[in-house]
N, CA, C and O atoms as a MOPAC input file, in Angstrom:
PM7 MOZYME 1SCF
protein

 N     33.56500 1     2.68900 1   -11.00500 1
 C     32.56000 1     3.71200 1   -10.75200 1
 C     33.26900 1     5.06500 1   -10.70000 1
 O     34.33000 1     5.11100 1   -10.07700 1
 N     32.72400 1     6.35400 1   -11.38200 1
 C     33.36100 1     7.46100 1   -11.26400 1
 C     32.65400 1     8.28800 1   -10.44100 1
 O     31.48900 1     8.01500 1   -10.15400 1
 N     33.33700 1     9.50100 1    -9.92200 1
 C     33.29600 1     9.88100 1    -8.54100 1
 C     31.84100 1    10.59800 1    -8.59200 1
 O     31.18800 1    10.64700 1    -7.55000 1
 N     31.32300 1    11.15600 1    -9.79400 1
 C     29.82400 1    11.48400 1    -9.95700 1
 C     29.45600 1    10.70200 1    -9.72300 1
 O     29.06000 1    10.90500 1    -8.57500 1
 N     29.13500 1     9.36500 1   -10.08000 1
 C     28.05600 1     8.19900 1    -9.63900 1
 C     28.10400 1     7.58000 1    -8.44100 1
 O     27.15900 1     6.95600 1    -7.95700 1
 N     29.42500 1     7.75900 1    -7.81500 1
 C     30.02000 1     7.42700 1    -6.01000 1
 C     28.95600 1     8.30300 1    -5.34500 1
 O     27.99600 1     7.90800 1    -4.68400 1
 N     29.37500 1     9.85500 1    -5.70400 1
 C     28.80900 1    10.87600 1    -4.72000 1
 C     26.91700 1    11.05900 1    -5.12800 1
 O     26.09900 1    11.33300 1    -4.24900 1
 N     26.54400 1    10.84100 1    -6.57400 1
 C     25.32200 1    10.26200 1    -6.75400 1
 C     24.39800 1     9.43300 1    -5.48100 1
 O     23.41400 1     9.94700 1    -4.94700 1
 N     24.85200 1     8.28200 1    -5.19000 1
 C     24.93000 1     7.07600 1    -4.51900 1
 C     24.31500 1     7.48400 1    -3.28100 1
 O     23.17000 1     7.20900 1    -2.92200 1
 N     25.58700 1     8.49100 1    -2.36100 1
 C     25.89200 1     8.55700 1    -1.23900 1
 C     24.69800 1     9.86800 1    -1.07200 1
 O     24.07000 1     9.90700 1    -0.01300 1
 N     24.43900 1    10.83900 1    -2.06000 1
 C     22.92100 1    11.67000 1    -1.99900 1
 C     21.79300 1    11.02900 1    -1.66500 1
 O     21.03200 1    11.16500 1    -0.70600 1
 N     21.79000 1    10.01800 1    -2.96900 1
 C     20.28100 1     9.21500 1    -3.05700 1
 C     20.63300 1     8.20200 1    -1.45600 1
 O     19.73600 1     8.56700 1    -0.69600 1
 N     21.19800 1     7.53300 1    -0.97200 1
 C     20.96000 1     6.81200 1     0.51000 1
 C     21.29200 1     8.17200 1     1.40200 1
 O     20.94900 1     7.86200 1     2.54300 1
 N     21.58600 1     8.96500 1     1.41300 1
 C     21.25400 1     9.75300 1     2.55100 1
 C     19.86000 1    10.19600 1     2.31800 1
 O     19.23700 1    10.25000 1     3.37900 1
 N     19.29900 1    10.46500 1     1.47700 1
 C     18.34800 1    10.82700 1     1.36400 1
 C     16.61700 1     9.86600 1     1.18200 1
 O     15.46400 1    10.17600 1     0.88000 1
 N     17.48100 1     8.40000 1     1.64300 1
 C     15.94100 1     7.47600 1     1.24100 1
 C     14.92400 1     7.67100 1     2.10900 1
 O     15.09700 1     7.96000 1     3.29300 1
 N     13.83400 1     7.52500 1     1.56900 1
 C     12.93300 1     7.43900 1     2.32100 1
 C     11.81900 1     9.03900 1     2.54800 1
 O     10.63800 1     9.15700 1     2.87500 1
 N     12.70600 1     9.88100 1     2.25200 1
 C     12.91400 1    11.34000 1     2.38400 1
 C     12.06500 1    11.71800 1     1.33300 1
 O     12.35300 1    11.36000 1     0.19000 1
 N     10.84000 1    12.53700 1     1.59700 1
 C      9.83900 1    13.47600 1     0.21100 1
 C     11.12200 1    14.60600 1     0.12400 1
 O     11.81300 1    15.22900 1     0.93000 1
 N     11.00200 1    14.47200 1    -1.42100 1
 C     12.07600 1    16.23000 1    -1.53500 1
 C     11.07500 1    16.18600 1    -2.59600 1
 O     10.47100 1    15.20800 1    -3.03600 1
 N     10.98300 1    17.74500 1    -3.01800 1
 C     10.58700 1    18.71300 1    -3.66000 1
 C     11.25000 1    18.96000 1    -5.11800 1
 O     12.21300 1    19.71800 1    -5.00600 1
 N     11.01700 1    18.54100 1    -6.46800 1
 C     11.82400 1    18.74300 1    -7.57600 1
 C     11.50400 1    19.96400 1    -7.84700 1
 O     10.36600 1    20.36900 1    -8.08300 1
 N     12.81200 1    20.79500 1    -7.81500 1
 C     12.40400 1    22.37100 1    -8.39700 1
 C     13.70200 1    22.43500 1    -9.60200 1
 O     14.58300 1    23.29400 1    -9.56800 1
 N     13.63600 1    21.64500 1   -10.36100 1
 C     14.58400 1    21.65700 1   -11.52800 1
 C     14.26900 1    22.17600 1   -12.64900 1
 O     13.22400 1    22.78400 1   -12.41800 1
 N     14.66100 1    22.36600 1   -14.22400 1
 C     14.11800 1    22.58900 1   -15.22200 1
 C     13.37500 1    22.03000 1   -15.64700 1
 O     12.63900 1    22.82700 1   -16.22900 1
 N     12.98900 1    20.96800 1   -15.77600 1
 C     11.99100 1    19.81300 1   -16.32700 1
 C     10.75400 1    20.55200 1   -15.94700 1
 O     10.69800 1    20.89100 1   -14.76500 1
 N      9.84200 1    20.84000 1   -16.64700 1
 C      8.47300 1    21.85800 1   -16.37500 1
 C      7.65600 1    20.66200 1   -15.91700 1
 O      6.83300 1    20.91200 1   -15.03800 1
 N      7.74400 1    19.15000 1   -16.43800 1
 C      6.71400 1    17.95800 1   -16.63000 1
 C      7.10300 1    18.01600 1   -14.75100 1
 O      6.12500 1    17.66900 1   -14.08900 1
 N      8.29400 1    18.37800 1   -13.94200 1
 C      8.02000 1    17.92400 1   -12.78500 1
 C      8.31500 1    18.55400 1   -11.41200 1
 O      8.41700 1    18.13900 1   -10.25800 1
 N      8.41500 1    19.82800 1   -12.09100 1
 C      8.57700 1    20.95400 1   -11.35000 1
 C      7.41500 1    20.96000 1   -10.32000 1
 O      6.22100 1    20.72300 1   -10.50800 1
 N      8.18600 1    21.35000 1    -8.99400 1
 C      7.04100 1    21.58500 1    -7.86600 1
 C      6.46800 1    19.55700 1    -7.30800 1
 O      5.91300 1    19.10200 1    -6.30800 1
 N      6.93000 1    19.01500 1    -8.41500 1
 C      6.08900 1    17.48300 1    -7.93400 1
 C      7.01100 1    16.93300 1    -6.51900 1
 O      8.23300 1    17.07900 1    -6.50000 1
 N      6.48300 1    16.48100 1    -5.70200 1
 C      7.00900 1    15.75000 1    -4.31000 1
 C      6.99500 1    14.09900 1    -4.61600 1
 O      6.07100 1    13.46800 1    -5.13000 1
 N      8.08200 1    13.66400 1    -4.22600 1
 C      9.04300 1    12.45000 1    -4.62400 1
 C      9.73400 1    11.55800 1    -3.32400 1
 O      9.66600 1    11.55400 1    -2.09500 1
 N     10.22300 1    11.04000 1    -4.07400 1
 C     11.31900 1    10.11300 1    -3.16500 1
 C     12.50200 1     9.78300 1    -4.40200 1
 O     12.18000 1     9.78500 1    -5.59000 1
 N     13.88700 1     9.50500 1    -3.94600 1
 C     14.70800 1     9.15200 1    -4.91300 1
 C     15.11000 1     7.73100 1    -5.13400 1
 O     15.43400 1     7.33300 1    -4.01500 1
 N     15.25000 1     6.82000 1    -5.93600 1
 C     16.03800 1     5.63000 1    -6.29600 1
 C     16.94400 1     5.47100 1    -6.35100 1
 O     17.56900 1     6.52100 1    -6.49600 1
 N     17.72000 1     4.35500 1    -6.30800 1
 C     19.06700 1     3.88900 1    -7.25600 1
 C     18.67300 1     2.46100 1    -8.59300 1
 O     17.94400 1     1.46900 1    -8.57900 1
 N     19.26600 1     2.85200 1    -9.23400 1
 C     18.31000 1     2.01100 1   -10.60900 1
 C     19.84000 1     1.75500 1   -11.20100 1
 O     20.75200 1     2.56500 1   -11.36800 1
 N     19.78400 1     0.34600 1   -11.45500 1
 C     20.71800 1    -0.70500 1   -11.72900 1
 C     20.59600 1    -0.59700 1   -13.84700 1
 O     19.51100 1    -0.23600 1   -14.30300 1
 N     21.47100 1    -0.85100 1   -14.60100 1
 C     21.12800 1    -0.87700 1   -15.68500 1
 C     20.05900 1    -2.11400 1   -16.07400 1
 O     20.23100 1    -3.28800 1   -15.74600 1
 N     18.91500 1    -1.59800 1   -16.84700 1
 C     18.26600 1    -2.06100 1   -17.33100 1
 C     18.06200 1    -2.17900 1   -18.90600 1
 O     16.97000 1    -2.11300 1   -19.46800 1
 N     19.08700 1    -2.33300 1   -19.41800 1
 C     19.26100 1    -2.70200 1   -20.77100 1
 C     19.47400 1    -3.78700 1   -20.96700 1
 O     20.58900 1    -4.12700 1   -20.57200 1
 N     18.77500 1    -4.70300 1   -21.51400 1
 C     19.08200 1    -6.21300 1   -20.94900 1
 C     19.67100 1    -6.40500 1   -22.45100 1
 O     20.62900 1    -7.17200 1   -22.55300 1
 N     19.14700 1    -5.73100 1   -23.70200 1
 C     20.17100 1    -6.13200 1   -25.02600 1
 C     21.56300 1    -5.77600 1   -24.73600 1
 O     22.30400 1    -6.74700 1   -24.89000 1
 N     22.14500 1    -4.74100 1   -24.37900 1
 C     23.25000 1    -4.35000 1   -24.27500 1
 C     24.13000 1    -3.70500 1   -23.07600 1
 O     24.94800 1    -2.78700 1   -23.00400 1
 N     23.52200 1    -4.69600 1   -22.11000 1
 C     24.10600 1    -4.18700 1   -20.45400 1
 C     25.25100 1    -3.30300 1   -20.98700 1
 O     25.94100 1    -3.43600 1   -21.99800 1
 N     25.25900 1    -1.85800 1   -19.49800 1
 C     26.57400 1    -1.23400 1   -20.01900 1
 C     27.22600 1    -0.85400 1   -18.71100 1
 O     28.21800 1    -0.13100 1   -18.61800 1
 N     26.26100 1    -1.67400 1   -17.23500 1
 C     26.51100 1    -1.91100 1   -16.01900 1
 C     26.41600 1    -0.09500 1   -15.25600 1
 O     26.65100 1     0.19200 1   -14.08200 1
 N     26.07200 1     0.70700 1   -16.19100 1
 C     25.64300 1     2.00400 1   -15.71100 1
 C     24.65800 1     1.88900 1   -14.62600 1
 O     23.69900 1     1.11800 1   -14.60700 1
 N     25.02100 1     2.79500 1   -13.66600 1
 C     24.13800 1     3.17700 1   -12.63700 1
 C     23.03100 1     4.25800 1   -12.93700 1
 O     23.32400 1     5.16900 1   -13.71200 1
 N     21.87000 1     4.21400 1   -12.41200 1
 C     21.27600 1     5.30000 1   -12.86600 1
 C     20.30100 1     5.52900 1   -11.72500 1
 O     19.94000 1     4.61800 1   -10.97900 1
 N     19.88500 1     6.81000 1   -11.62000 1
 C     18.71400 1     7.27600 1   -10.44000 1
 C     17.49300 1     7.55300 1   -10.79200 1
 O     17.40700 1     7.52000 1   -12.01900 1
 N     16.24200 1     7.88100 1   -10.14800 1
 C     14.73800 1     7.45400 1   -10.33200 1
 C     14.58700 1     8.65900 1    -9.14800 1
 O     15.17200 1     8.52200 1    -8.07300 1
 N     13.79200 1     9.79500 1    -9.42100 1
 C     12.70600 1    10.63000 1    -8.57700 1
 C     11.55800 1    10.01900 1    -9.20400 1
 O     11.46900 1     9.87500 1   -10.42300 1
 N     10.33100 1     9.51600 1    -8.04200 1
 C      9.51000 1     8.45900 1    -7.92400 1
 C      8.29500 1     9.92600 1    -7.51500 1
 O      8.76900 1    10.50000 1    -6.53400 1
 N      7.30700 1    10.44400 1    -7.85300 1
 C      6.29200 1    10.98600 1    -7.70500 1
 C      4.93800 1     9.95800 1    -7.94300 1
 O      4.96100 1     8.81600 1    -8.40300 1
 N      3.78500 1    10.72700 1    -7.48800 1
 C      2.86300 1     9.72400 1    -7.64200 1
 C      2.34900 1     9.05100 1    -8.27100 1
 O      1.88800 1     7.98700 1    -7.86000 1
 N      2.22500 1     9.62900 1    -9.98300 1
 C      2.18500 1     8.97900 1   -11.28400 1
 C      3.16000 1     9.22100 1   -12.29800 1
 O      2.91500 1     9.59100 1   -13.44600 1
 N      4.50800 1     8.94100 1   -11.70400 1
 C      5.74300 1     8.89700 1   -12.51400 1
 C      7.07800 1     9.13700 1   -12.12300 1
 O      7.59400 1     9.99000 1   -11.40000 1
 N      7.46100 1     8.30000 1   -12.69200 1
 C      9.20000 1     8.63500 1   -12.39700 1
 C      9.87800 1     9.32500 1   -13.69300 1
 O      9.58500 1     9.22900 1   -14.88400 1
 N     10.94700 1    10.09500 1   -12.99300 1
 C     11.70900 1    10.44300 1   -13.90800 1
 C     13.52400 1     9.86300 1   -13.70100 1
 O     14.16800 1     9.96100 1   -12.65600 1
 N     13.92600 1     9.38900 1   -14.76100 1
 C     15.18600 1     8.70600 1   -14.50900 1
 C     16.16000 1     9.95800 1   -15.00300 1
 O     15.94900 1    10.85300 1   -15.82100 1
 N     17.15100 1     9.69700 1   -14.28700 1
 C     18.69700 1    10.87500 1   -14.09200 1
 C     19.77400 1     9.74600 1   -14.00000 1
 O     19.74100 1     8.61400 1   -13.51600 1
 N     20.85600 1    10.55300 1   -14.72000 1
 C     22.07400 1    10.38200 1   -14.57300 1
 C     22.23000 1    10.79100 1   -12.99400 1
 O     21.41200 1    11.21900 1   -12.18000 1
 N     24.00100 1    10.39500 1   -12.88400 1
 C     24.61000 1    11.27700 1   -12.00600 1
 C     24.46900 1    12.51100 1   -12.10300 1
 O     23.81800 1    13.22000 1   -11.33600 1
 N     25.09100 1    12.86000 1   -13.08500 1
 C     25.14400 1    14.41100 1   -13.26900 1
 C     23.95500 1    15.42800 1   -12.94100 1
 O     23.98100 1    16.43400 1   -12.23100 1
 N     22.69700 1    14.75400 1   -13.81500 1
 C     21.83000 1    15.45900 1   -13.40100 1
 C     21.42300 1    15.31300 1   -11.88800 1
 O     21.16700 1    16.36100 1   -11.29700 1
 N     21.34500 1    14.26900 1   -11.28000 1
 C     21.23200 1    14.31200 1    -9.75800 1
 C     21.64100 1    14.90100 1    -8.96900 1
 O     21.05200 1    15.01400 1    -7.89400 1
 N     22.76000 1    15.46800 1    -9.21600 1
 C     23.79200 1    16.65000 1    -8.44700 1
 C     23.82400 1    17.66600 1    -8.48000 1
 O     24.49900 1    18.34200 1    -7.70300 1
 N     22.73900 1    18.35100 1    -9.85300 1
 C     22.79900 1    19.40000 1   -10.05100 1
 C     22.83800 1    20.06100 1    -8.69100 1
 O     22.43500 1    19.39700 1    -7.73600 1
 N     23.25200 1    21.22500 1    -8.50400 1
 C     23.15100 1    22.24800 1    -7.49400 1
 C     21.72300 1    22.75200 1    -6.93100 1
 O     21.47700 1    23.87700 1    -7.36700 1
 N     20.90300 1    22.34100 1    -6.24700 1
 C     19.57900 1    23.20500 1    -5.77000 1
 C     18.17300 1    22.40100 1    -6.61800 1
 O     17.03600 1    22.85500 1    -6.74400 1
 N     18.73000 1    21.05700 1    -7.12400 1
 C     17.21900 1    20.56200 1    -7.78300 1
 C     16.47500 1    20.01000 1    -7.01800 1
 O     15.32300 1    19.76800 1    -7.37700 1
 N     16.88800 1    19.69200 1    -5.87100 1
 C     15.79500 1    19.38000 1    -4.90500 1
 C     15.67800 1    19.53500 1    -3.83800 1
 O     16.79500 1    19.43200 1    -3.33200 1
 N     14.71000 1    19.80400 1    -2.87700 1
 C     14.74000 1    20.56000 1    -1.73800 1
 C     13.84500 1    20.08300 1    -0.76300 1
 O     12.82700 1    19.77500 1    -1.38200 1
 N     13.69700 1    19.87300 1     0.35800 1
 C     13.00000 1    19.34600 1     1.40400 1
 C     11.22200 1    19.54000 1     1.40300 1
 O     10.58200 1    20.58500 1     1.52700 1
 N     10.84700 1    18.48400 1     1.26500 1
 C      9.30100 1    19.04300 1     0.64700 1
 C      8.41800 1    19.24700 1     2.35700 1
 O      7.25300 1    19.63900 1     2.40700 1

C-alpha cells in the first residue's frame, strides 16, 4: 500500500459516519452532503487489489482515488 492510499484510509475512518459537504470541482456534486467509503477492488476480470473510496450522497456515489480524496479543501463539515 502507498502512503496516499495509507493516509486515504486513515481520512475516510476518521471521518465515518460523518455528513461532509463536497465542495470540489465535479459540478455533478458540488454542494451535495455525503458520507465517505472505503471500496475494495471490484474488478472481478482483472483484480488489481487497488483500494478505492466512495462519497455516498442520496442518489449517488461518486468513486475517488487516493489522490483525489486528499485533495486539499474538497470536503468540509456539512
Amino acid at each position: 500500500m502507498d502512503q496516499n492510499t495509507a493516509l486515504a484510509e486513515i481520512f475516510v475512518k476518521e471521518n465515518y459516519g460523518k455528513n461532509l459537504r463536497y465542495v470540489g470541482e465535479d459540478s455533478r456534486f458540488k454542494d451535495e452532503i455525503g458520507t465517505l467509503q472505503i471500496l475494495e477492488d471490484m474488478n472481478c476480470c482483472a483484480p488489481t487489489n487497488d483500494i478505492l473510496f466512495s462519497f455516498n450522497c442520496k442518489n449517488r456515489r461518486k468513486v475517488m482515488s487516493a489522490k483525489e480524496i486528499l485533495e486539499p479543501g474538497i470536503f468540509i463539515p456539512a
